[in-house]
LUMTI-795784 format. One record per atom (N, C-alpha, C): residue number from 1; residue in one letter; chain; atom name; x, y, z. Coordinates in nm, 4 decimals. Layout:
<site i="NUM" aa="a" ch="A" at="CA" east="X" north="Y" up="Z"/>
...
This chain:
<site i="1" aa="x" ch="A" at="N" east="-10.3707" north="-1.5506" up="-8.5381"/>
<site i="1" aa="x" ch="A" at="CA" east="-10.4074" north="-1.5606" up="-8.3983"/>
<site i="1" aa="x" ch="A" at="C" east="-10.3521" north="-1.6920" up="-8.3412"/>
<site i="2" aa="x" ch="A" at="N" east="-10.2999" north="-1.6805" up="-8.2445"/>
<site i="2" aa="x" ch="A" at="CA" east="-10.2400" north="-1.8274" up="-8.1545"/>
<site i="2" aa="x" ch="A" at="C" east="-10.3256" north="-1.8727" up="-7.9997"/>
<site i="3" aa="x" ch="A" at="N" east="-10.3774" north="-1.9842" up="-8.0636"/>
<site i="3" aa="x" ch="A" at="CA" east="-10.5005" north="-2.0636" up="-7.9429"/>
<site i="3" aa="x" ch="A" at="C" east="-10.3917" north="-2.1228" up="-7.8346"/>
<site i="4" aa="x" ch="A" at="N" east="-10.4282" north="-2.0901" up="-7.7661"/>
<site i="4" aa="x" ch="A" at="CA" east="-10.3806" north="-2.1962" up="-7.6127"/>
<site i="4" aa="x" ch="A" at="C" east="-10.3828" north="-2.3506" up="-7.6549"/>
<site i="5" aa="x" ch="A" at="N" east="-10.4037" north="-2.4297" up="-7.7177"/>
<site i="5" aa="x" ch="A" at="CA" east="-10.4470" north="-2.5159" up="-7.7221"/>
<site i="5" aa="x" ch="A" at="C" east="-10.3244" north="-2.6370" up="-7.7578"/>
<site i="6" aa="x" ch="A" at="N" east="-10.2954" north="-2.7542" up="-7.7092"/>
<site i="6" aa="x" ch="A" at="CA" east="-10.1853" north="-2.8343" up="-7.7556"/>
<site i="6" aa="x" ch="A" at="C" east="-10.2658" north="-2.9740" up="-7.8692"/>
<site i="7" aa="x" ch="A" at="N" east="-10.1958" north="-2.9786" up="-7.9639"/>
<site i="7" aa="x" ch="A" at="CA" east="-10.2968" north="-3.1039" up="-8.0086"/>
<site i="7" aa="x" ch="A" at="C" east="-10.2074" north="-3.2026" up="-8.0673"/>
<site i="8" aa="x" ch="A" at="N" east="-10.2089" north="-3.3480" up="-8.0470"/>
<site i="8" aa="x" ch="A" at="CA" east="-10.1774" north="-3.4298" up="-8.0650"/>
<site i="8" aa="x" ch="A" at="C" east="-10.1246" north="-3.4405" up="-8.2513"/>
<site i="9" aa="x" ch="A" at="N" east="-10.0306" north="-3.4295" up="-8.2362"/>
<site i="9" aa="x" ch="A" at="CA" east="-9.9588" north="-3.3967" up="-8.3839"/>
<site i="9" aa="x" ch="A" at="C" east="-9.9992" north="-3.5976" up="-8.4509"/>
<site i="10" aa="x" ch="A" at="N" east="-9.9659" north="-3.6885" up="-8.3810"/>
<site i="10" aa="x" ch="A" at="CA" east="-10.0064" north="-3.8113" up="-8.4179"/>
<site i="10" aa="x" ch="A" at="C" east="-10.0969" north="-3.8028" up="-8.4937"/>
<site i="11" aa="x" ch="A" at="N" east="-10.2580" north="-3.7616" up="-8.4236"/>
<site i="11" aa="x" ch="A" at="CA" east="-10.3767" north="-3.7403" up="-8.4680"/>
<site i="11" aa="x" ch="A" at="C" east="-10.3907" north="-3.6710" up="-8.5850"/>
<site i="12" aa="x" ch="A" at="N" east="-10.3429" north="-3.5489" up="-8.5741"/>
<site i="12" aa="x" ch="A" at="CA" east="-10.2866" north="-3.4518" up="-8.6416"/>
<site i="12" aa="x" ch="A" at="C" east="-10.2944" north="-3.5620" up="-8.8290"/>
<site i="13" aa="x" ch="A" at="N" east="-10.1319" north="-3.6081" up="-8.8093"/>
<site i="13" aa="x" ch="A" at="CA" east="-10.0650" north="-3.6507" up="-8.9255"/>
<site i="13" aa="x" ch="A" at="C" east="-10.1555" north="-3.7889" up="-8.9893"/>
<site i="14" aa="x" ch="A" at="N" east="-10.2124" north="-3.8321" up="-8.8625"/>
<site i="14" aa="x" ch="A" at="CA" east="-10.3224" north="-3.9511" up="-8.8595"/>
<site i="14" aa="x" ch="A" at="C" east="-10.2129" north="-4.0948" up="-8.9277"/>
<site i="15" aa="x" ch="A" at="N" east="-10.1085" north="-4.0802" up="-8.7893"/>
<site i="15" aa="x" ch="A" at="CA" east="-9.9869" north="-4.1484" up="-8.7636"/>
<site i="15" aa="x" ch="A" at="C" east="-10.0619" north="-4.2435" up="-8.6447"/>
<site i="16" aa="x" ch="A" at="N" east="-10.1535" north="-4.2227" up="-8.5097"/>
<site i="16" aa="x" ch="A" at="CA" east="-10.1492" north="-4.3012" up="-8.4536"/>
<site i="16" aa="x" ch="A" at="C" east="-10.2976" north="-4.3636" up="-8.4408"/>
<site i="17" aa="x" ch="A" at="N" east="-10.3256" north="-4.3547" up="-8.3064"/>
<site i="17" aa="x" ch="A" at="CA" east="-10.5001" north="-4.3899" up="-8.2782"/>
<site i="17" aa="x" ch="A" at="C" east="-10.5760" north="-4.2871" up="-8.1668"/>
<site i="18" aa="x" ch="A" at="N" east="-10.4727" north="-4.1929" up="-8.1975"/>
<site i="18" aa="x" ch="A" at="CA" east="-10.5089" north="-4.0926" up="-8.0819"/>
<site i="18" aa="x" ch="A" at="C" east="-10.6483" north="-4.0397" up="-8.1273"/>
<site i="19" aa="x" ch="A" at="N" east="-10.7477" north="-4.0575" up="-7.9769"/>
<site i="19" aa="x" ch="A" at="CA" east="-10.8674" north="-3.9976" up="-7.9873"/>
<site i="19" aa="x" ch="A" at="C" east="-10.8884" north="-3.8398" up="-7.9569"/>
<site i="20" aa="x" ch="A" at="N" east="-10.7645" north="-3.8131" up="-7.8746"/>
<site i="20" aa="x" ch="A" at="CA" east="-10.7762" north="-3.6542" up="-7.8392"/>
<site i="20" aa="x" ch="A" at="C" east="-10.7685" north="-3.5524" up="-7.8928"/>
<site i="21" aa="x" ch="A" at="N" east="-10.8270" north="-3.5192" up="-7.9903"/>
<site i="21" aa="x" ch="A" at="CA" east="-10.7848" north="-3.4201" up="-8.0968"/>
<site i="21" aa="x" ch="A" at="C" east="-10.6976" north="-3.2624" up="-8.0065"/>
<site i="22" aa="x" ch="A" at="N" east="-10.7328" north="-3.1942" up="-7.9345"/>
<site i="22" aa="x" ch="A" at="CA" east="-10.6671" north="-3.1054" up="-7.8790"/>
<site i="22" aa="x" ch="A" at="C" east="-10.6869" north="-3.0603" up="-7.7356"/>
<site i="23" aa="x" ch="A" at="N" east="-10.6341" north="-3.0029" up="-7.6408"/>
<site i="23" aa="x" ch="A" at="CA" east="-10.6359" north="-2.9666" up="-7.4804"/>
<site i="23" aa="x" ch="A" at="C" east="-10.6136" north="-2.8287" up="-7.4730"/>
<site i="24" aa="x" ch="A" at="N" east="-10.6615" north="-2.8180" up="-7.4184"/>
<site i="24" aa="x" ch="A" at="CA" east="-10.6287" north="-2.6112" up="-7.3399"/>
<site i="24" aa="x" ch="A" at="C" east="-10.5093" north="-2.6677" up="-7.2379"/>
<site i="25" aa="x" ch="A" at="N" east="-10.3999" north="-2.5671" up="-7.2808"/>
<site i="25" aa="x" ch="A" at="CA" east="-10.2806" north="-2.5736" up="-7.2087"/>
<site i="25" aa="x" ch="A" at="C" east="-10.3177" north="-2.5345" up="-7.0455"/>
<site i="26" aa="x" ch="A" at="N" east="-10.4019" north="-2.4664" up="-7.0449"/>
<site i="26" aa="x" ch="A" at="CA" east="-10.4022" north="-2.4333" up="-6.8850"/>
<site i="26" aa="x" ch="A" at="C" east="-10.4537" north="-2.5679" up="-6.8021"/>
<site i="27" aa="x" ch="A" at="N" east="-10.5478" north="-2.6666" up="-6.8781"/>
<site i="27" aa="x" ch="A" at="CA" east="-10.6016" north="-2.7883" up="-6.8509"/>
<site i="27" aa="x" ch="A" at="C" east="-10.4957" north="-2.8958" up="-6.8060"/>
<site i="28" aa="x" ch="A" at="N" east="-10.3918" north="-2.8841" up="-6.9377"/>
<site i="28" aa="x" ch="A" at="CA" east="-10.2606" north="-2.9770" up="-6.9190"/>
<site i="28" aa="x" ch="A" at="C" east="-10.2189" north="-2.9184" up="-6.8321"/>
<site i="29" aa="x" ch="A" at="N" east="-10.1694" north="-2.8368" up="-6.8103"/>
<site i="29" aa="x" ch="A" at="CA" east="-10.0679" north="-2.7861" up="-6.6736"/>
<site i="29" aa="x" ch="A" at="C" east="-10.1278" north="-2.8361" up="-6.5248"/>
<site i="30" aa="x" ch="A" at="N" east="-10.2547" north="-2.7963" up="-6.5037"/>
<site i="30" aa="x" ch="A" at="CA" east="-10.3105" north="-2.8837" up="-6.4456"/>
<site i="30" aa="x" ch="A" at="C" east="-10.2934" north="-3.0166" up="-6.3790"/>
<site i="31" aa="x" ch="A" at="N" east="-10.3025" north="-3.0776" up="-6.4750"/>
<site i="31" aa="x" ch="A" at="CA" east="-10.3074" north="-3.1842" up="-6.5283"/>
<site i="31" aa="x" ch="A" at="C" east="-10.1580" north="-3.2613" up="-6.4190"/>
<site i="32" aa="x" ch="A" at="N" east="-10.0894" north="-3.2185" up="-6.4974"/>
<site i="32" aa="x" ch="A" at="CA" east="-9.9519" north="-3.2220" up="-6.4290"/>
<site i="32" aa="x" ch="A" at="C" east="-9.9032" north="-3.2020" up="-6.2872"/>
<site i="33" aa="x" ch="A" at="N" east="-9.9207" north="-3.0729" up="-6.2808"/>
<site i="33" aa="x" ch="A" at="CA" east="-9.9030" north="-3.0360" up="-6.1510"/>
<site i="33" aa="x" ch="A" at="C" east="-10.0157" north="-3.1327" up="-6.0292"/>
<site i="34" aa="x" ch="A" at="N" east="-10.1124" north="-3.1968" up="-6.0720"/>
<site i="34" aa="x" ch="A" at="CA" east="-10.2078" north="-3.2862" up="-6.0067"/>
<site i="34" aa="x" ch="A" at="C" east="-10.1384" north="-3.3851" up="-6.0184"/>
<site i="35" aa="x" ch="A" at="N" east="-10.0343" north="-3.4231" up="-6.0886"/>
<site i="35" aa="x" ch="A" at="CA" east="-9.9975" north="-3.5330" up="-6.0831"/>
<site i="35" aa="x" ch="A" at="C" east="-9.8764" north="-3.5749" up="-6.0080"/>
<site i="36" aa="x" ch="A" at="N" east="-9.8077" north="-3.4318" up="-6.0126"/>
<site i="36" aa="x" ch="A" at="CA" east="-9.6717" north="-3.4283" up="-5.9084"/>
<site i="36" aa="x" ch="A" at="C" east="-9.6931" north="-3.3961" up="-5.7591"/>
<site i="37" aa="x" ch="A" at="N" east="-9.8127" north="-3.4117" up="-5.7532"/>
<site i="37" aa="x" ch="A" at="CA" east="-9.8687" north="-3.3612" up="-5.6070"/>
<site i="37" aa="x" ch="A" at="C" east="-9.8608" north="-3.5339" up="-5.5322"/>
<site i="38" aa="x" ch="A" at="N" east="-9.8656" north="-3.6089" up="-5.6364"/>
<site i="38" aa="x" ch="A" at="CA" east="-9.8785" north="-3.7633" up="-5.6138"/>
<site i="38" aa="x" ch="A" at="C" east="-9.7905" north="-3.8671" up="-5.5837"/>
<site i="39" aa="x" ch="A" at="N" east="-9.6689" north="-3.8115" up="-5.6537"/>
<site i="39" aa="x" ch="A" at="CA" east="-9.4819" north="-3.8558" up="-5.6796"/>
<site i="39" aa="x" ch="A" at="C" east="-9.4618" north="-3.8753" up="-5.5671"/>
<site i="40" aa="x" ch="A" at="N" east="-9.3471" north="-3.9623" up="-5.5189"/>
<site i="40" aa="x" ch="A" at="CA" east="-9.3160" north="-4.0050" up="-5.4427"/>
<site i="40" aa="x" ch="A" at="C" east="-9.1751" north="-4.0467" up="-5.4669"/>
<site i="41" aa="x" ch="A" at="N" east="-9.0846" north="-3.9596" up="-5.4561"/>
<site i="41" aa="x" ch="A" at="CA" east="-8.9194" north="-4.0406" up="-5.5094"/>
<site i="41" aa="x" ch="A" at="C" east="-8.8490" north="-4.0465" up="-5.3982"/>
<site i="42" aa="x" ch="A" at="N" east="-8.8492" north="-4.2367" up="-5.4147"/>
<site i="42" aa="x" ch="A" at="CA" east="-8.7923" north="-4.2995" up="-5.3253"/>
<site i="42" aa="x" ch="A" at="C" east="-8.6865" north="-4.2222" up="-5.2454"/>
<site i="43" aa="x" ch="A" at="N" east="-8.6076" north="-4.2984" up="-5.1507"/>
<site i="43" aa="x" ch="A" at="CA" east="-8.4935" north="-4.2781" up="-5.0836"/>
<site i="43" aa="x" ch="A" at="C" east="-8.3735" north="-4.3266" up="-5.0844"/>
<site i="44" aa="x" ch="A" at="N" east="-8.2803" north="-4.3049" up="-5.1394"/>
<site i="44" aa="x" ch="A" at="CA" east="-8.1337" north="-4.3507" up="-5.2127"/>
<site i="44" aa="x" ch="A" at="C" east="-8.0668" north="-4.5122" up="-5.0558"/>
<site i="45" aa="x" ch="A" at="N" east="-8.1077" north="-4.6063" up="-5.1478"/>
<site i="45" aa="x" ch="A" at="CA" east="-8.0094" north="-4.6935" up="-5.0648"/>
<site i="45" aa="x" ch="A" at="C" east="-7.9262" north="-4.6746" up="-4.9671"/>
């Protein structure tokens, strides 16, 4: 069976200090798209 879910392979390998063990992809997308709602790219010289 394959979960929606993305998880921090760092954590995972227990390579970094990541506290997030895993996210629902529909959350991240989210996530994102909330964040490009925010962008602002400049105007070429």
């Amino acid at each position: 069976m394959i979960y929606p879910y993305f998880m921090c392979t760092g954590w995972h390998a227990r390579r970094t200090n990541c506290e997030r063990k895993s996210m629902f992809v529909p959350d991240i997308e989210a996530a994102v798209e909330d964040y490009y709602r925010h962008v602002q790219i400049p105007e070429a010289p």
